[in-house]
DRENDO-1510 file (C-alpha; in Angstrom, 1 decimal, always signed):
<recs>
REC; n; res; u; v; w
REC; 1; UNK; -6.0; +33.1; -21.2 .
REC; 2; UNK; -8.5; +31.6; -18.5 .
REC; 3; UNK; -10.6; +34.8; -19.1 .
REC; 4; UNK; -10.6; +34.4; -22.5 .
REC; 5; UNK; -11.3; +30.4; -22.2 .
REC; 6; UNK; -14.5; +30.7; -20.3 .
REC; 7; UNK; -15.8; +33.4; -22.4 .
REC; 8; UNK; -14.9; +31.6; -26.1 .
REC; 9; UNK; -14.8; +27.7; -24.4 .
REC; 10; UNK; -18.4; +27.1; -25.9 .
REC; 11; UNK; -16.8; +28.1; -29.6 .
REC; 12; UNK; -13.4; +26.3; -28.9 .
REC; 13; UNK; -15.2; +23.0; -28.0 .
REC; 14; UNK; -17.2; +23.2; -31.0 .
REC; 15; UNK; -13.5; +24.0; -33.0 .
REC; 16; UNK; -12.4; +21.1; -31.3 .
REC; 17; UNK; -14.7; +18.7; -32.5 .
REC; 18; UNK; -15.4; +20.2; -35.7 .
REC; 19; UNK; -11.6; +19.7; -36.5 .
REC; 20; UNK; -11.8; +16.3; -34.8 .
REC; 21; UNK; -14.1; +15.2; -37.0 .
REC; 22; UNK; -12.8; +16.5; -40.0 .
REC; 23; UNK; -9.3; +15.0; -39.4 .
REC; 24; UNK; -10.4; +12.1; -38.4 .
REC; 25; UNK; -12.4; +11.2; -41.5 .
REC; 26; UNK; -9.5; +12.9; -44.2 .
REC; 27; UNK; -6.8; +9.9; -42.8 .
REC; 28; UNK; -9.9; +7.5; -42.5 .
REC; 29; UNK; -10.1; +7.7; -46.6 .
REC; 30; UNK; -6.8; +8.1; -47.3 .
REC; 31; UNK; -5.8; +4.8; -45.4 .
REC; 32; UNK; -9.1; +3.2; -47.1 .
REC; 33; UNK; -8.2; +3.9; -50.5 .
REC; 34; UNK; -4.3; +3.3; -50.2 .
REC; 35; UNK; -5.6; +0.1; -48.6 .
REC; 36; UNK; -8.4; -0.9; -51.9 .
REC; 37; UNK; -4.7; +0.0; -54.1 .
REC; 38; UNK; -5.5; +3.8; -55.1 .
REC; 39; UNK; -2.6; +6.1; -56.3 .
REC; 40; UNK; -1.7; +8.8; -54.6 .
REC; 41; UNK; -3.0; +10.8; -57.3 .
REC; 42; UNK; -6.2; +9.3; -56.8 .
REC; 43; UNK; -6.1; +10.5; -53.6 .
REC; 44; UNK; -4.7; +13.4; -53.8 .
REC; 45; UNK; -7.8; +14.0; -56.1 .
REC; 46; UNK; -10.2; +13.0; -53.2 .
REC; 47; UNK; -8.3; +15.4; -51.0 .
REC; 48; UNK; -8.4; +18.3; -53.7 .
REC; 49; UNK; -12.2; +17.8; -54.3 .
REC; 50; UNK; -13.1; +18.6; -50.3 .
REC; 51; UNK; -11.1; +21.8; -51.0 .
REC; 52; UNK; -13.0; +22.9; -53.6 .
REC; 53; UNK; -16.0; +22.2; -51.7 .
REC; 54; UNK; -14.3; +24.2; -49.0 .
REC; 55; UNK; -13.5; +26.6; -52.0 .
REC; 56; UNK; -17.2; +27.1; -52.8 .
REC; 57; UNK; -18.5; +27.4; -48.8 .
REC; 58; UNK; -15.4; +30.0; -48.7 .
REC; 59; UNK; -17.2; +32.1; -51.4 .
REC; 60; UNK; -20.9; +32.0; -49.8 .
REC; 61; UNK; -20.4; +31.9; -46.7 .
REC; 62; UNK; -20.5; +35.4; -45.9 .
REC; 63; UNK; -23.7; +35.7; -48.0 .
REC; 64; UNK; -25.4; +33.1; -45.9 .
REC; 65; UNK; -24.1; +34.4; -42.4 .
REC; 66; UNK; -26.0; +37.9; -43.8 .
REC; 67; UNK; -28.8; +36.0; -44.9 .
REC; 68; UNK; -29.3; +33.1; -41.8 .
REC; 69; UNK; -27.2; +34.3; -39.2 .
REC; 70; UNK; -24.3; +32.9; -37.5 .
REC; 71; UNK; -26.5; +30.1; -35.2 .
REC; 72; UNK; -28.7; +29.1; -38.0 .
REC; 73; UNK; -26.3; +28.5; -40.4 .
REC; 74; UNK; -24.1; +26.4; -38.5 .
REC; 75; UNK; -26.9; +24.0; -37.4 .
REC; 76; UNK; -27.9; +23.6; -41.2 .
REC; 77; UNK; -24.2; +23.2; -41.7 .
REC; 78; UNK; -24.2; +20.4; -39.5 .
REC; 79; UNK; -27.0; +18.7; -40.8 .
REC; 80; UNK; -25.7; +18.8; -44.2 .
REC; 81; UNK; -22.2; +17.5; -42.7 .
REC; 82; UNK; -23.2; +14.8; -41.0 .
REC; 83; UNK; -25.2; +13.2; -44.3 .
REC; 84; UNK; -22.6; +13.5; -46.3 .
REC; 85; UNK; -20.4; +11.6; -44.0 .
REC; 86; UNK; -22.6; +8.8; -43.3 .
REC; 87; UNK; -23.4; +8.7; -46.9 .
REC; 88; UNK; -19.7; +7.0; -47.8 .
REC; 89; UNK; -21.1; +3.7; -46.6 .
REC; 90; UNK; -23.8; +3.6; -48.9 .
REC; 91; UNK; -20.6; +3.2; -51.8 .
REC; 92; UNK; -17.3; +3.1; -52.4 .
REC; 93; UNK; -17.4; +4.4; -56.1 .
REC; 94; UNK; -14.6; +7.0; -56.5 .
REC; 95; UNK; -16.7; +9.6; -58.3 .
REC; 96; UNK; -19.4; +8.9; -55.7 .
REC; 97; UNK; -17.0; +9.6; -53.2 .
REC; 98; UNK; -16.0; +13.1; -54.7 .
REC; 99; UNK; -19.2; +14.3; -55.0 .
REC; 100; UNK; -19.6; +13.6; -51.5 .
REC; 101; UNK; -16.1; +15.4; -50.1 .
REC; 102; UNK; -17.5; +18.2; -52.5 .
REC; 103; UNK; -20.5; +18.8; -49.9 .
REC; 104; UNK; -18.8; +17.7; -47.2 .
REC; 105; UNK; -16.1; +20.5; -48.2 .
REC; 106; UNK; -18.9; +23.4; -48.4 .
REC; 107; UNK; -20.5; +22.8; -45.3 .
REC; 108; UNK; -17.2; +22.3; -43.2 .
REC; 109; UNK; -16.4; +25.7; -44.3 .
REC; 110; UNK; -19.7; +27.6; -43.9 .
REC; 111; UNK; -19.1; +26.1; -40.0 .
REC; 112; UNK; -15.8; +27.0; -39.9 .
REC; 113; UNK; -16.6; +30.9; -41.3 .
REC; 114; UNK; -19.1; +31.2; -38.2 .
REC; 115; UNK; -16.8; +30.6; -35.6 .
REC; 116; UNK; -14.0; +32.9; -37.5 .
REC; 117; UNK; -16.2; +35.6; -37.9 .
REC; 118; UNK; -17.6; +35.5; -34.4 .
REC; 119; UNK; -14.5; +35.2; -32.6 .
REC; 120; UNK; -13.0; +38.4; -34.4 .
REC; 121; UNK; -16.2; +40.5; -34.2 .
REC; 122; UNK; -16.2; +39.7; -30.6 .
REC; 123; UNK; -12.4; +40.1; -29.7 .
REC; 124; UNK; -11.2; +43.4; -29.3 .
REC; 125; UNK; -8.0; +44.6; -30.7 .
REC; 126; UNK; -5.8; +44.1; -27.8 .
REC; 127; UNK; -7.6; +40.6; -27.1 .
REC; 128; UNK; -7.3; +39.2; -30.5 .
REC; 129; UNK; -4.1; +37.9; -30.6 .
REC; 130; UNK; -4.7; +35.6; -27.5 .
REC; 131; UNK; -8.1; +34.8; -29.0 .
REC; 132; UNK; -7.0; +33.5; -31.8 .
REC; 133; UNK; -4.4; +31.5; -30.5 .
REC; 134; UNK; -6.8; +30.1; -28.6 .
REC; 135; UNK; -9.1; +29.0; -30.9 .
REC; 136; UNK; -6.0; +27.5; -33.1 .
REC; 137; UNK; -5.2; +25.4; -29.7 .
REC; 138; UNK; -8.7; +23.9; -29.7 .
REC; 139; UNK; -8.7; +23.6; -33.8 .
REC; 140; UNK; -4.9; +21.7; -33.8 .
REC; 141; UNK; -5.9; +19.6; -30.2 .
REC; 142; UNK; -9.0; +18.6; -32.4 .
REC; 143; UNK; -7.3; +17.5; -35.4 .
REC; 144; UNK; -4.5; +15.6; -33.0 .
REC; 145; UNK; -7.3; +13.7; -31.7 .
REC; 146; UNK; -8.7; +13.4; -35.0 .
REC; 147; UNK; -5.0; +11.7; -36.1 .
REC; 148; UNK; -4.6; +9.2; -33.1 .
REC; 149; UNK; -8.2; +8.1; -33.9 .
REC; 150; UNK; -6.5; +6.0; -37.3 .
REC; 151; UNK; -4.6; +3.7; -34.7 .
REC; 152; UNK; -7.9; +1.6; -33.1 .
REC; 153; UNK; -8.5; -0.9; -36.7 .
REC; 154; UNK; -5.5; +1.0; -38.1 .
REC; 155; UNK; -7.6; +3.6; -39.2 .
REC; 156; UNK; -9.7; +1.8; -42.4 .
REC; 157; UNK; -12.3; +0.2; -40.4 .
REC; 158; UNK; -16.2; +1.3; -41.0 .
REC; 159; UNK; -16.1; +2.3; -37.4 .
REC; 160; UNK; -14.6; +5.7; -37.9 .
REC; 161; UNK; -17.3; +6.5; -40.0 .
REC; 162; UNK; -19.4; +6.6; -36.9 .
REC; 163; UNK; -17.4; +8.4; -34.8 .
REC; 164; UNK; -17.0; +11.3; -37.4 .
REC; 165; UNK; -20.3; +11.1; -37.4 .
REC; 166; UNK; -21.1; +11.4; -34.2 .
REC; 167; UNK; -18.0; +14.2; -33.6 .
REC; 168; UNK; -20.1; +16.6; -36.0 .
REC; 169; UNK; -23.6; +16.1; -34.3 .
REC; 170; UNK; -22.4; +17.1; -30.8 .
REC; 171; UNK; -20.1; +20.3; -32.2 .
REC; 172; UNK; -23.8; +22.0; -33.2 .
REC; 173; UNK; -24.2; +21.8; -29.2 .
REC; 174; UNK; -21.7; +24.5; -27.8 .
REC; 175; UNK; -23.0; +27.4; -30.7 .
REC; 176; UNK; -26.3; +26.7; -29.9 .
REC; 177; UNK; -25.9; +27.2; -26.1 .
REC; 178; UNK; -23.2; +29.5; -25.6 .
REC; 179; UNK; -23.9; +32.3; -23.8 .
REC; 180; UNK; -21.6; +34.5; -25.9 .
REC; 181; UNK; -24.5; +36.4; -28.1 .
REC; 182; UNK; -23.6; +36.1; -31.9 .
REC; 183; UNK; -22.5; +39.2; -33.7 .
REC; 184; UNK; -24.9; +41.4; -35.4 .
REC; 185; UNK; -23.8; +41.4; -39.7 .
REC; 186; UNK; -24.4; +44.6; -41.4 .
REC; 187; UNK; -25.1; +44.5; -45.1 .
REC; 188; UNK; -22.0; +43.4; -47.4 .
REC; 189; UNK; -23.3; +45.3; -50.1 .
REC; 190; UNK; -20.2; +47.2; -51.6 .
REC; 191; UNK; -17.7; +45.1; -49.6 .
REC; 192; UNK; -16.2; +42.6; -52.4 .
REC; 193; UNK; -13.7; +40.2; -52.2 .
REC; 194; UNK; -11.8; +42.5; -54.9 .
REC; 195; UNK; -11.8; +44.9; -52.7 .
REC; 196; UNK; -10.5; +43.4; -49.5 .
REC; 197; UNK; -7.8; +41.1; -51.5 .
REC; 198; UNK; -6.0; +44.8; -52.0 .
REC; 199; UNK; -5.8; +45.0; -48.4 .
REC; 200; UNK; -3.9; +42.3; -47.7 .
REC; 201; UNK; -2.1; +40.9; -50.4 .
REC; 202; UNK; +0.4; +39.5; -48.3 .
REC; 203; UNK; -1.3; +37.8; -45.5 .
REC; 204; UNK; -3.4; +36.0; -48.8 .
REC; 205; UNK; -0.3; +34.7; -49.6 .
REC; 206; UNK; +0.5; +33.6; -46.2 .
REC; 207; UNK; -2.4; +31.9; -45.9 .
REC; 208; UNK; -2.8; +30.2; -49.7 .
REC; 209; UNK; +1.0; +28.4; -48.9 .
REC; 210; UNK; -0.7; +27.1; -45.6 .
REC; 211; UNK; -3.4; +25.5; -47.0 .
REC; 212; UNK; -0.9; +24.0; -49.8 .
REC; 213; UNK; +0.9; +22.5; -47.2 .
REC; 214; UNK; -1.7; +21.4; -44.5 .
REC; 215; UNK; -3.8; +20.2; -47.7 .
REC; 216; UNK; -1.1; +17.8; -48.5 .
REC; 217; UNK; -0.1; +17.0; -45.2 .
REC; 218; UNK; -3.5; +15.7; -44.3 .
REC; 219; UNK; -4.3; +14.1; -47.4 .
REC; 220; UNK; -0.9; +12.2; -48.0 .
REC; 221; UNK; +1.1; +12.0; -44.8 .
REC; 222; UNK; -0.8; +8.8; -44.1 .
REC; 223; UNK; +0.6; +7.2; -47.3 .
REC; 224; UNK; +4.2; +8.3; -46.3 .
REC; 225; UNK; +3.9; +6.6; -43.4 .
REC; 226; UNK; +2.5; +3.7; -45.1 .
REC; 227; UNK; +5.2; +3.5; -48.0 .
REC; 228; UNK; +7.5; +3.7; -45.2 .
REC; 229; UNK; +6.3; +0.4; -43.4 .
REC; 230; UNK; +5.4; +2.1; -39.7 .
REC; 231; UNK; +2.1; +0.2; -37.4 .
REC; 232; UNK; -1.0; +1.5; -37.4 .
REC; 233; UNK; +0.3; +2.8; -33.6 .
REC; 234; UNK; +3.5; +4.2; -35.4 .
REC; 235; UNK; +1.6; +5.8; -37.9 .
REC; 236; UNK; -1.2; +7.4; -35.6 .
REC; 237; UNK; +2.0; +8.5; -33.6 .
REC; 238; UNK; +3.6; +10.0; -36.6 .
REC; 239; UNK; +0.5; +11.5; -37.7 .
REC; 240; UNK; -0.2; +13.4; -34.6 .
REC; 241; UNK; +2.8; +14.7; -32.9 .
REC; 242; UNK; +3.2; +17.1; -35.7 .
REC; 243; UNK; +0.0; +18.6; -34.6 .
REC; 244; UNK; +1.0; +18.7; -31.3 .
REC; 245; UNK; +4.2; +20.4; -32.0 .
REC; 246; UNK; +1.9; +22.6; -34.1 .
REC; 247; UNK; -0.6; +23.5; -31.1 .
REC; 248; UNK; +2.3; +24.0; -28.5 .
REC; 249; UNK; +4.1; +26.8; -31.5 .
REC; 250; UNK; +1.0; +28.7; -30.9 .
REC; 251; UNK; +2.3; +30.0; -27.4 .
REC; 252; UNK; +5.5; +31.5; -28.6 .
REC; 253; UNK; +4.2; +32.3; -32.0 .
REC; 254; UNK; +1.7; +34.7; -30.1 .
REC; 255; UNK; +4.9; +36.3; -28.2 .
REC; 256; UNK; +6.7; +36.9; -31.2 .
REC; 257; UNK; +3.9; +37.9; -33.5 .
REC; 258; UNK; +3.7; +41.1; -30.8 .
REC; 259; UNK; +7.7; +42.0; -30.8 .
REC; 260; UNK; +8.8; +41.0; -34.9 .
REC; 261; UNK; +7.9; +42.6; -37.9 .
REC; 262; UNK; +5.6; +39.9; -39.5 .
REC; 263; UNK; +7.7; +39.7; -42.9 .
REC; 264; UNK; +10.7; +38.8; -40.7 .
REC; 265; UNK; +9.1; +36.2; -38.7 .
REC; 266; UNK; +7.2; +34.7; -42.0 .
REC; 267; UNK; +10.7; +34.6; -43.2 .
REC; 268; UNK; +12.4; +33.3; -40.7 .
REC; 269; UNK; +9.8; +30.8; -40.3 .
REC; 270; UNK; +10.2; +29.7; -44.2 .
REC; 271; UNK; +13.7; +29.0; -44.3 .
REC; 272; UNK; +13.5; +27.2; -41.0 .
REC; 273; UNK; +11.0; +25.1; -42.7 .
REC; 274; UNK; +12.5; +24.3; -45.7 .
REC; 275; UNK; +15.4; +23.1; -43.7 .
REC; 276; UNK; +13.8; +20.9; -42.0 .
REC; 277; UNK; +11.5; +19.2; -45.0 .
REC; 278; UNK; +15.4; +18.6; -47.1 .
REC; 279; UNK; +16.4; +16.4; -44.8 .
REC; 280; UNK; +13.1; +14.2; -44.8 .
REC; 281; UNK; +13.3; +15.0; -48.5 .
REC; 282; UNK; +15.9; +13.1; -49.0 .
REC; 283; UNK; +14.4; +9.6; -48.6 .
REC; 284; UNK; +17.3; +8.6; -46.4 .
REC; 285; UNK; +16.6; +6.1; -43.8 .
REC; 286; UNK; +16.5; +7.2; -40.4 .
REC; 287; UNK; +15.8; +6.2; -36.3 .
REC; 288; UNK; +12.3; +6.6; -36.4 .
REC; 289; UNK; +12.6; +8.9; -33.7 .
REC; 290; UNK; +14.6; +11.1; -36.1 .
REC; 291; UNK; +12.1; +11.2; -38.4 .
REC; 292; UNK; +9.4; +12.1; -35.8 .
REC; 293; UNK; +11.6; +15.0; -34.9 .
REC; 294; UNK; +11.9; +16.5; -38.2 .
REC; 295; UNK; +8.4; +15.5; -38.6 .
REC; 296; UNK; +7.3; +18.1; -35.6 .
REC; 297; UNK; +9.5; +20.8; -36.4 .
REC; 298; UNK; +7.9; +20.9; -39.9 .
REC; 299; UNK; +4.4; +20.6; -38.0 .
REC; 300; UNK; +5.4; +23.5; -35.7 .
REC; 301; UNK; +6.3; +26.1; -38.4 .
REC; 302; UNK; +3.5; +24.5; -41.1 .
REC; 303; UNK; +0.8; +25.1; -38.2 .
REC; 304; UNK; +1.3; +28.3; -37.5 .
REC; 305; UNK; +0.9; +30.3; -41.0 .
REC; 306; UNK; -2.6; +30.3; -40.9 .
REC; 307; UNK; -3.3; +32.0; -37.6 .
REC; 308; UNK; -0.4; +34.9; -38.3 .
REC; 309; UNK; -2.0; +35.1; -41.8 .
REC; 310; UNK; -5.2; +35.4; -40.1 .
REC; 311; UNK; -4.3; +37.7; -37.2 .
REC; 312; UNK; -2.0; +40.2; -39.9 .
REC; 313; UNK; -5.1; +40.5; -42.4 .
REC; 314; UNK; -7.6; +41.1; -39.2 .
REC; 315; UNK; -5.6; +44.3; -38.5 .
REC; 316; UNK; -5.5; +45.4; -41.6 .
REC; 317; UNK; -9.3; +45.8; -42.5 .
REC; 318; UNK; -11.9; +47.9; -40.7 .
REC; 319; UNK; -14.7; +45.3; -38.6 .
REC; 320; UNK; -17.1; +46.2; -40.9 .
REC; 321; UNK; -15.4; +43.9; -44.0 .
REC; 322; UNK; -14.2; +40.8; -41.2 .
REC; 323; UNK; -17.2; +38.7; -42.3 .
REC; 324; UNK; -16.3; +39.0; -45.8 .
REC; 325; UNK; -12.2; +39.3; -44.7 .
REC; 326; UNK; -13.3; +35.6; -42.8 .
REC; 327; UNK; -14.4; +34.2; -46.1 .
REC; 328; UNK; -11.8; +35.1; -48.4 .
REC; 329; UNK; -9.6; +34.1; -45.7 .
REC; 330; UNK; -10.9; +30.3; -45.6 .
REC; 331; UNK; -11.7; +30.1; -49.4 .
REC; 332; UNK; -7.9; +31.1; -49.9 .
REC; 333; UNK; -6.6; +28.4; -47.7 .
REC; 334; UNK; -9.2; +26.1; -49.3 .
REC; 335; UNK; -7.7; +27.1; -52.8 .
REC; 336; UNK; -4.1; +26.2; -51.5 .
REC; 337; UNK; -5.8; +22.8; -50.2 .
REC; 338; UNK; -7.0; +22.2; -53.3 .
REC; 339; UNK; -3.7; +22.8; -55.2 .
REC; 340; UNK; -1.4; +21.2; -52.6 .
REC; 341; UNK; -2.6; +17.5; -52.4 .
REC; 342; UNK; -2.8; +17.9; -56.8 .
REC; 343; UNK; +0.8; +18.6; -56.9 .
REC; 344; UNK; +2.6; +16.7; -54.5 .
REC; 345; UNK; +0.3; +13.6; -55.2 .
REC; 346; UNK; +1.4; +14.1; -58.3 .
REC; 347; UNK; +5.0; +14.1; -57.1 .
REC; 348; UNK; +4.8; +11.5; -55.0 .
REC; 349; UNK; +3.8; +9.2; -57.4 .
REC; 350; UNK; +6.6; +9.9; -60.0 .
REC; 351; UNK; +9.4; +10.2; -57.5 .
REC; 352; UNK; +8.0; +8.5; -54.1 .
REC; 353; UNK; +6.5; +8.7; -50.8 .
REC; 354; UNK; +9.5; +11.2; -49.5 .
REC; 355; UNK; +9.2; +13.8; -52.2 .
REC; 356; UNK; +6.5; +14.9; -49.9 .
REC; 357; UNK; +8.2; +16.9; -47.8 .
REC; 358; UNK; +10.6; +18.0; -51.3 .
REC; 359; UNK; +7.0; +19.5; -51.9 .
REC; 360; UNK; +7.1; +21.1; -48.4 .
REC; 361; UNK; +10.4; +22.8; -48.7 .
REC; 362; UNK; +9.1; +24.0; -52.5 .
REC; 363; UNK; +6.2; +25.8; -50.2 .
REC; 364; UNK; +8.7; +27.2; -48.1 .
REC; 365; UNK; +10.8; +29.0; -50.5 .
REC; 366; UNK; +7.5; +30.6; -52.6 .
REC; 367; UNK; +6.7; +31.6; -48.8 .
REC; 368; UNK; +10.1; +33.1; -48.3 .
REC; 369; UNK; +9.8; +35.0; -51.1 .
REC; 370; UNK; +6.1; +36.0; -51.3 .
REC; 371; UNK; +6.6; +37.3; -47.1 .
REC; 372; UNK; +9.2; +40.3; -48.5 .
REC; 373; UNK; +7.9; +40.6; -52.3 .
REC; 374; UNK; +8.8; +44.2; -53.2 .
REC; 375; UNK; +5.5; +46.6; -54.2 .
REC; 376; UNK; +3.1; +44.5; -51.5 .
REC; 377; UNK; +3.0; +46.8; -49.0 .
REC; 378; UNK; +2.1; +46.0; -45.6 .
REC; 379; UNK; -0.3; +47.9; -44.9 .
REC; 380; UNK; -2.4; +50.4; -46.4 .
REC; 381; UNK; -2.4; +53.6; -45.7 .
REC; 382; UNK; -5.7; +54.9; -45.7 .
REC; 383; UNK; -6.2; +51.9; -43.3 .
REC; 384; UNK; -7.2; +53.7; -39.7 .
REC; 385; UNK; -6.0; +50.3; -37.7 .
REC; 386; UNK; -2.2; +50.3; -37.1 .
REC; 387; UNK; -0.4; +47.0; -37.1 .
REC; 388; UNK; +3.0; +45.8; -36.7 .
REC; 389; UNK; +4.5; +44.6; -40.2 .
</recs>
């Protein structure tokens, strides 16, 4: 792992403050509209439009990494990013403010697709489990920051504006001094999305549940906590230990993605889940420590779907299609994050704060079910690049 840190760390700093950023300013507008009296449909709405922009940069991505090139494209990511951001001061219109998460949404993910696609060209086979899992430390340690950043103001202040600000001008700094040389990107032409989706039908579904859930958790877990009465501190706490829980599963997860059967560990991980978000589900009051236990064992199963998503559909495809595998990859999830936030807004505002995690054990069953769905098989077989599933 220390091999693999100093040869990534530039990338996995920029993950880290990419996601800080990100996190940071996705709680920041949550706890400023619950606080101006929006619904959580309202925001959930807010939430959903980012993932469509995310949606969108999913799509293109791949197009302008052919076009740009990896370096380029990130600092004009940046750029874009960091207007957007500062750009919710200038008004605090709600249609203003969707247009805005809609670019904001499309250049996070163009980033985001650059670092994916670099770290799988340039990890081997063997290698890529461990890279991966150490890019998703540096992404979760990010967005745990990113969550106990809410607890100085209690999280609606102007001032985390700047600091999200300022989080996405210093990530361009890593990529464009890394020593790592950026991958060379042969032509797409013939490689479509169509084409790659029927590689890996069920690592798309892996990955389209995760962003449901991490969609909602991120856009609405700050008004649970806030229907439930906990301090900014409590909240920030609340908010972040999750993560945590999340970036310390990675370890094991990368053990046991190497000795199960993925279905079997998908599925073990869903009803595991869905365990754990009934009894939050059920609204009935707790110690909060309780809660915050619950709380991280949903975070540590939640947190890990992406990157065995991820790591399942990268063996499936040959390294010619992972620039385009990368995009449909992150414009999946963003689909999910779209969907997610929609629904269980929706939920939460008919039935309260705690049908949230009524929405996460929903998630875990379509997961349980998708993981072992007969006639998706696990991998192809004209596929040279074997894989345990």
């Amino acid at each position: 792992m220390a091999a693999t840190g100093k040869t990534f760390g530039a990338l996995y700093l920029s993950a880290a403050l990419l996601q800080f950023g990100a996190t940071l300013l996705i709680s920041h507008l949550a706890l400023r509209l619950g606080a101006g009296g929006a619904t959580e449909v309202w925001i959930g709405a807010l939430m959903a439009a980012n993932a469509l922009g995310m949606a969108i940069g999913g799509s293109v991505g791949h197009l302008f990494i052919e076009r740009f090139g990896h370096v380029r494209l990130f600092a004009a990511g940046t750029g874009v990013m960091v207007a957007a951001v500062l750009a919710h001061e200038l008004g605090a219109a709600l249609s203003f403010w969707i247009v805005l998460r809609v670019v904001a949404g499309m250049a996070l993910m163009t980033q985001v697709i650059v670092l994916e696609s670099w770290l799988n060209d340039r990890a081997d086979g063997p290698r890529r489990g461990r890279v991966l899992a150490g890019y998703m430390i540096a992404t979760y340690a990010g967005m745990m920051l990113g969550q106990l950043g809410v607890a100085p103001g209690g999280g609606a202040d102007g001032g985390a504006v700047i600091a999200v600000a300022v989080a996405f001008a210093c990530c361009v700094v890593p990529v464009a001094m890394t020593r790592t040389p950026a991958p060379a990107v042969p032509p797409q032409g013939g490689i479509t999305f169509g084409r790659i989706m029927r590689r890996v039908p069920r690592p798309l579904a892996i990955v389209l549940v995760s962003g449901m859930l991490n969609g909602s958790y991120f856009g609405l877990a700050a008004i649970y906590a806030a229907q439930h009465g906990m301090s900014a501190a409590g909240t920030a706490m609340y908010l972040a230990c999750p993560v945590v829980a999340g970036l310390l599963a990675q370890f094991p997860l990368g053990v046991l993605s190497g000795r199960l059967p993925r279905p079997v560990l998908v599925r073990g991980m869903a009803i595991a889940l869905a365990l754990a978000s009934a009894v939050l589900g059920t609204g009935q009051p707790m110690p909060f420590a309780v809660l915050l236990g619950f709380a991280c064992c949903t975070g540590a199963l939640q947190f890990c779907l992406y990157p065995l998503g991820a790591a399942w559909a990268n063996g499936l495809v040959e390294p010619g299609m992972r620039v385009g595998l990368a995009g449909l990859l992150l414009t999946t999830f963003a689909a999910g994050s779209c969907i997610g936030p929609l629904l269980a807004g929706a939920w939460m505002s008919g039935a309260g704060g705690s049908s949230l995690y009524c929405f996460f054990a929903a998630c875990a069953v379509a997961l349980f079910v998708a993981a072992g769905r007969a006639g998706w098989p696990a991998a192809p077989s004209a596929s040279p690049i074997h894989d345990k599933s």
